[in-house]
C-alpha positions as CSV (number, residue, x, y, z in Angstrom):
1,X,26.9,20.3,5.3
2,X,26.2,19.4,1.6
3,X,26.9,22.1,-0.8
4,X,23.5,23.6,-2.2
5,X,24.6,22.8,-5.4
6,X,24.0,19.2,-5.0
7,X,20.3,19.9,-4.8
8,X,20.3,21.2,-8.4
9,X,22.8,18.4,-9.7
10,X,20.3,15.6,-8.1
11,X,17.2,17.4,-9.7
12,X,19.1,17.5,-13.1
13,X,20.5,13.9,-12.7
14,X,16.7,12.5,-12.2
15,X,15.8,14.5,-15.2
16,X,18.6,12.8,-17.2
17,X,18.0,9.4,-16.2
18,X,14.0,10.2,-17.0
19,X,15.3,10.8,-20.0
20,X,17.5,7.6,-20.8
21,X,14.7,5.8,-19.6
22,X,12.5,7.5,-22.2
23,X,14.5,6.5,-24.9
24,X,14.9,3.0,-23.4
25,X,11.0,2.7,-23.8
26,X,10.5,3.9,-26.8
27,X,13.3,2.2,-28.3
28,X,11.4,-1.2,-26.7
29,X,7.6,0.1,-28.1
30,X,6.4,1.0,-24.6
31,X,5.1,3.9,-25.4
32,X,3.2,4.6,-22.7
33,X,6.1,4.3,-20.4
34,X,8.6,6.8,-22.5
35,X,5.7,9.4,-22.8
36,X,5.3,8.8,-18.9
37,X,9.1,9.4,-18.3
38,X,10.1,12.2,-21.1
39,X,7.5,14.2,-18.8
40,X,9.4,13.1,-15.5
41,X,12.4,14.9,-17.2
42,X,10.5,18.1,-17.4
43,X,9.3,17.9,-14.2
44,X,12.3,17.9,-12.6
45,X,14.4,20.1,-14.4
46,X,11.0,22.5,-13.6
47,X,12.0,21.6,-9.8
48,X,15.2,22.5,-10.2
49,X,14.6,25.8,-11.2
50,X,11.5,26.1,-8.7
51,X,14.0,25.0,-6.1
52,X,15.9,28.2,-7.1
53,X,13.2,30.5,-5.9
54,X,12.7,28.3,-2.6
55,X,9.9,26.8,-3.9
56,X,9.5,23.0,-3.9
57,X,5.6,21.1,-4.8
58,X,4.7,17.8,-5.1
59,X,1.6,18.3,-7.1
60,X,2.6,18.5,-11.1
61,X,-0.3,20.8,-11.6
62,X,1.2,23.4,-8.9
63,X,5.3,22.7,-10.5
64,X,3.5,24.1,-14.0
65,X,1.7,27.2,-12.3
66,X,4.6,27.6,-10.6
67,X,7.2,27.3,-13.3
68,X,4.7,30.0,-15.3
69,X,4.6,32.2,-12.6
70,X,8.1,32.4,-11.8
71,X,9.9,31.4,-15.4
72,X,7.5,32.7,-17.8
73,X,5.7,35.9,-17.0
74,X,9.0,37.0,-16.2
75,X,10.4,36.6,-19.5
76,X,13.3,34.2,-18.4
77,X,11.7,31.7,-20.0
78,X,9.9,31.9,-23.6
79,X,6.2,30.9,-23.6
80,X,6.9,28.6,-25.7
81,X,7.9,26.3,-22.6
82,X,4.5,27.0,-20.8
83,X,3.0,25.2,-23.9
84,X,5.5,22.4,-24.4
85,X,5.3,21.4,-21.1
86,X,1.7,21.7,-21.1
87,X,1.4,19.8,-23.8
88,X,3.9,17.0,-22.5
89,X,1.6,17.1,-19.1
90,X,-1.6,16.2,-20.9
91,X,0.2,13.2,-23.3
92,X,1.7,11.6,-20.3
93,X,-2.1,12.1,-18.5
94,X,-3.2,10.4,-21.8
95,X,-0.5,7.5,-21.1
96,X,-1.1,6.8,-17.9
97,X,-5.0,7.1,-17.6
98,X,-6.6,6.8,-20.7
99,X,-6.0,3.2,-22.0
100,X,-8.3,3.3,-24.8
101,X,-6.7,5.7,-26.0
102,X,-3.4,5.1,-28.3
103,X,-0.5,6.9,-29.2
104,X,1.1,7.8,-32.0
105,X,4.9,6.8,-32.5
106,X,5.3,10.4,-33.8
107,X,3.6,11.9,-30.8
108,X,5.8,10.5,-28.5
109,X,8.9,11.0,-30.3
110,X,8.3,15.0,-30.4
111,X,7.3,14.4,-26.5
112,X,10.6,13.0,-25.9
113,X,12.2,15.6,-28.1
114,X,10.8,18.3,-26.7
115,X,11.7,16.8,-23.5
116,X,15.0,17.1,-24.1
117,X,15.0,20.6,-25.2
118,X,13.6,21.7,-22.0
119,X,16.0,19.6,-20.0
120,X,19.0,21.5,-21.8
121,X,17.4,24.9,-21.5
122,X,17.1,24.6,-17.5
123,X,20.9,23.0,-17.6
124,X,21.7,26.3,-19.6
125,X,19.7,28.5,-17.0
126,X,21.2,26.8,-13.9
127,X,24.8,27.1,-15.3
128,X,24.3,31.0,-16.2
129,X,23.1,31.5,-12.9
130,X,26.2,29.7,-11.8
131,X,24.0,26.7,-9.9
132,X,25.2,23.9,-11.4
């Protein structure tokens, strides 16, 4: 049997390569695309820590309630990563879906930043909680 750590290394792998790819994108001017996978990155480091709890979704909308419910109004997460990934939800919807509508380098560069904060902040979670 696979050690259940491996569940929370794989999470945190895809978030990291998300990640990579993000900066592969922008790096390229595809901004669409790196807005599309700094988001990937916080949706699975959010799985990760979901997957902590027992809890696993599919739905992106029902990874952020959860992440809230569980993360947030317990106070081992700040708020301030209920907004940020918020935030980074609705520019990747805008990415994906709304092609009239542009976006600005800068907008995508703090996406990707904040991306990356989030990212580190589960890996510091998981590894306190002796997971990873």
């Amino acid at each position: 049997m696979a050690d259940e750590k491996d569940n929370y290394r794989l999470y945190m792998e895809l978030a990291h390569e998300s990640l990579d790819i993000a900066d592969e994108n922008f790096g390229n001017k595809h901004y669409r695309a790196a807005c599309n996978r700094a988001y990937y990155g916080i949706f699975y480091a959010a799985s990760a820590l979901l997957f902590s709890k027992g809890l696993s979704y599919g739905k992106h909308s029902a990874v952020l309630a959860a992440f809230r419910q569980h993360f947030v109004k317990t106070g081992e997460f700040d708020k301030k990563w209920s907004d940020e990934y918020q935030l980074i939800m609705d520019n990747r919807h805008t990415a994906d879906y709304n092609v009239y509508d542009s976006l600005e380098i800068e907008v995508v560069a703090n996406v990707i930043a904040k991306s990356k904060e989030f990212v580190a902040e589960v890996k510091k979670w998981l590894q306190a909680h002796d997971l990873l």
